[in-house]
C-alpha positions as CSV (number, residue, x, y, z in Angstrom):
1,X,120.0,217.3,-108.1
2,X,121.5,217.6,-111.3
3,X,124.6,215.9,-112.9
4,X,125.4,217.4,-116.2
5,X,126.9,214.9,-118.3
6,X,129.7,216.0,-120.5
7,X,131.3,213.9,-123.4
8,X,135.0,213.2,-123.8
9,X,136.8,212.5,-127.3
10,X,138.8,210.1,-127.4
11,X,141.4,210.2,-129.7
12,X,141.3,207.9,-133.0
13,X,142.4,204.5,-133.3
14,X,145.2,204.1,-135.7
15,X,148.1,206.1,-137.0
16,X,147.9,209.5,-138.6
17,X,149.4,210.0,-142.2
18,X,152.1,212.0,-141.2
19,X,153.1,208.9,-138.5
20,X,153.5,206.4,-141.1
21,X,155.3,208.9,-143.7
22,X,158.1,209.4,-140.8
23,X,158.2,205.8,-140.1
24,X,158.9,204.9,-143.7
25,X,161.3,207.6,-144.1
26,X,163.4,206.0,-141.3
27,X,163.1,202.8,-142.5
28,X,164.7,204.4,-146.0
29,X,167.2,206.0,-144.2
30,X,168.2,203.3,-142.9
31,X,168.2,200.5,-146.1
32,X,170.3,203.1,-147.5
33,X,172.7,203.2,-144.9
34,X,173.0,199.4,-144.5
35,X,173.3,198.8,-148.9
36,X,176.6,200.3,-149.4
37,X,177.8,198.3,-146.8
38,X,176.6,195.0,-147.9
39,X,178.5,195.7,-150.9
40,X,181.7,197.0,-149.7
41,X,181.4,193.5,-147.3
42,X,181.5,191.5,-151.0
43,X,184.0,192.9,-152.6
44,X,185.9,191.6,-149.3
45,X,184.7,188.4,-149.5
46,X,185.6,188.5,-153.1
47,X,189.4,189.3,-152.6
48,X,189.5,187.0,-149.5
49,X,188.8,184.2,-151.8
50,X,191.1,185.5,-154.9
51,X,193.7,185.5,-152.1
52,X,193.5,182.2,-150.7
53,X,193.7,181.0,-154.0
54,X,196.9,183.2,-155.1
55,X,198.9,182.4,-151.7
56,X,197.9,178.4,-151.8
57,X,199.1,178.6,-155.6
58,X,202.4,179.9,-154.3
59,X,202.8,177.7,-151.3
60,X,202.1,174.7,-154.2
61,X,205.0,175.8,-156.3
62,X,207.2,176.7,-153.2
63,X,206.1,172.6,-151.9
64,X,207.4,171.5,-155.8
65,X,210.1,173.3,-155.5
66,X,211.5,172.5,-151.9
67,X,210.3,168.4,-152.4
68,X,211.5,167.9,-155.7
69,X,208.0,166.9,-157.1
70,X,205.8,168.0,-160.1
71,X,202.4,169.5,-158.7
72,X,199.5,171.0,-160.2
73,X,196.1,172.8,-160.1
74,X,192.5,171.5,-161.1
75,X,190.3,174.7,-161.3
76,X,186.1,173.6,-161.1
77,X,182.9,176.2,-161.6
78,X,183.1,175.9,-158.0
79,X,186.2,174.9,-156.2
80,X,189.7,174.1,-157.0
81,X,192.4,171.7,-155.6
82,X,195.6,170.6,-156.2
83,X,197.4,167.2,-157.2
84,X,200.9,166.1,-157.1
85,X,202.3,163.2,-159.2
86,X,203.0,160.1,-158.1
87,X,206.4,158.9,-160.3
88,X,206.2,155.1,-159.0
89,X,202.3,154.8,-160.0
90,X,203.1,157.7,-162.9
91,X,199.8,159.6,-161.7
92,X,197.8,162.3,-161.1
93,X,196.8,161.7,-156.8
94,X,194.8,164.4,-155.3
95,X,196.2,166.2,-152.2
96,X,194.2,165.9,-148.6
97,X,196.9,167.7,-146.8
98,X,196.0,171.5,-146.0
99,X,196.0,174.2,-147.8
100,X,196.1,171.6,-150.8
101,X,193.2,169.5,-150.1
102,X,190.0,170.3,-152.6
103,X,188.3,173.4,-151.6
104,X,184.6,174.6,-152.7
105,X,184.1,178.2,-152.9
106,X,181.3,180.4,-150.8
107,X,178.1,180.2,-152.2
108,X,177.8,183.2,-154.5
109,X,181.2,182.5,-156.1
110,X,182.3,181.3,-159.3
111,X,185.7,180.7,-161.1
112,X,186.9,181.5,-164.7
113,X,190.4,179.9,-166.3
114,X,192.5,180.1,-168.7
115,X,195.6,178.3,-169.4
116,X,197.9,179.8,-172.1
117,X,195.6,182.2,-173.0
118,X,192.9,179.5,-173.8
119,X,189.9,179.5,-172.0
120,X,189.8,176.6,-169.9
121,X,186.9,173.9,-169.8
122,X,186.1,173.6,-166.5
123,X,184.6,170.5,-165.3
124,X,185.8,168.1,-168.2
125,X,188.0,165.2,-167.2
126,X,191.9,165.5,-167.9
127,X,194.5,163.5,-166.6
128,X,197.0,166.1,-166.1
129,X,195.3,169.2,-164.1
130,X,195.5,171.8,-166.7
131,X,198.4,174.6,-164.7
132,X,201.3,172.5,-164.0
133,X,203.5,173.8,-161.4
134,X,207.0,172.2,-162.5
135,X,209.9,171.6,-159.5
136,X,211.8,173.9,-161.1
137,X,209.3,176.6,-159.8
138,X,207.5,177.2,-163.4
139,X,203.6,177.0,-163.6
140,X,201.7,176.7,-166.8
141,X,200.8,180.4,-167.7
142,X,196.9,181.0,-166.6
143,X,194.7,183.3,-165.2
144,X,192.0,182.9,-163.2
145,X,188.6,185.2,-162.7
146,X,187.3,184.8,-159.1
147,X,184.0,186.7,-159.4
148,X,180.5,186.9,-157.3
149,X,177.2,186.5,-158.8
150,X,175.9,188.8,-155.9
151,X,178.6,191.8,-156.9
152,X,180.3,193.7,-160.3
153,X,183.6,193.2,-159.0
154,X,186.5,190.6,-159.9
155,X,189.6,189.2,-158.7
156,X,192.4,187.9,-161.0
157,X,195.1,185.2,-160.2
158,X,197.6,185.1,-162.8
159,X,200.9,184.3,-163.7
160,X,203.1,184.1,-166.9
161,X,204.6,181.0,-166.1
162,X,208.0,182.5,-164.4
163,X,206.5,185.1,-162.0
164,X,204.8,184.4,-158.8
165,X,201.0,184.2,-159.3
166,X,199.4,187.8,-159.5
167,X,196.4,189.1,-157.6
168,X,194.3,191.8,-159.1
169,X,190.7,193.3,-158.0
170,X,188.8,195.4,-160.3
């Protein structure tokens, strides 16, 4: 008896070229989808945080108003908080009370100031905080650049010293 032998192929190990050119298109495809949305997700984040800052500026001059007191704003690099002043001791105390306790911004986000149209030092020891926010409901004029180091864009706080502070994204 006779047994004929016959030889299978078996198909390669691996991937073909065409395989891997697909797979890498996808993978483009799909970077590019999730890109634009990372950035659109900043530029949020961004006016979030020019935000907060704008409406806890206005809640400090409608608190200096309403109690009768002098407050003001400390703008860092980083962070920002407010101070009210303390007539009997004649100074500067830092607020711990919400929304005018210290806060520190996102990583990825930095301020810019100016007061008076001066750009502002920020970091350097003062005894008044640079924008005053008077009982009478005037604040120092100043603008503020809230801006990411991950994104173009920028927010603006500003005011002219008699007009609510401003927001503006760009």
């Amino acid at each position: 008896m006779r047994t004929s032998i016959t030889k299978t192929c078996s198909p390669s190990q691996g991937f073909t070229l065409i395989e891997l050119l697909i797979v890498v298109a996808i993978l483009a495809v799909v970077a590019a989808l999730i890109t634009p949305s990372l950035g659109a997700e900043r530029r949020v984040s961004l006016h979030t945080e020019a935000d907060r800052l704008s409406r806890a500026i206005e809640l400090a001059r409608v608190n200096a108003i309403t109690s009768n007191q002098q407050w003001g704003l400390r703008p860092g690099a980083r962070s920002y908080g407010f101070e009210y002043l303390d007539v009997e001791a004649n100074r500067w105390r830092k607020s711990d009370t919400q929304p005018f306790a210290a806060y520190e911004m996102p990583a990825g986000f930095e301020l810019q100031a100016s007061v008076e149209s001066r750009a502002l030092a920020l970091g350097r020891a003062r005894q008044a905080p640079p924008v005053l926010i008077l009982s009478s409901g005037e604040i120092t004029p100043f603008s503020i650049a809230v801006f990411s180091t991950h994104s173009q864009g920028t927010c603006e706080v500003s005011s002219d010293g008699m007009a609510r502070a401003a927001l503006a994204c760009a």
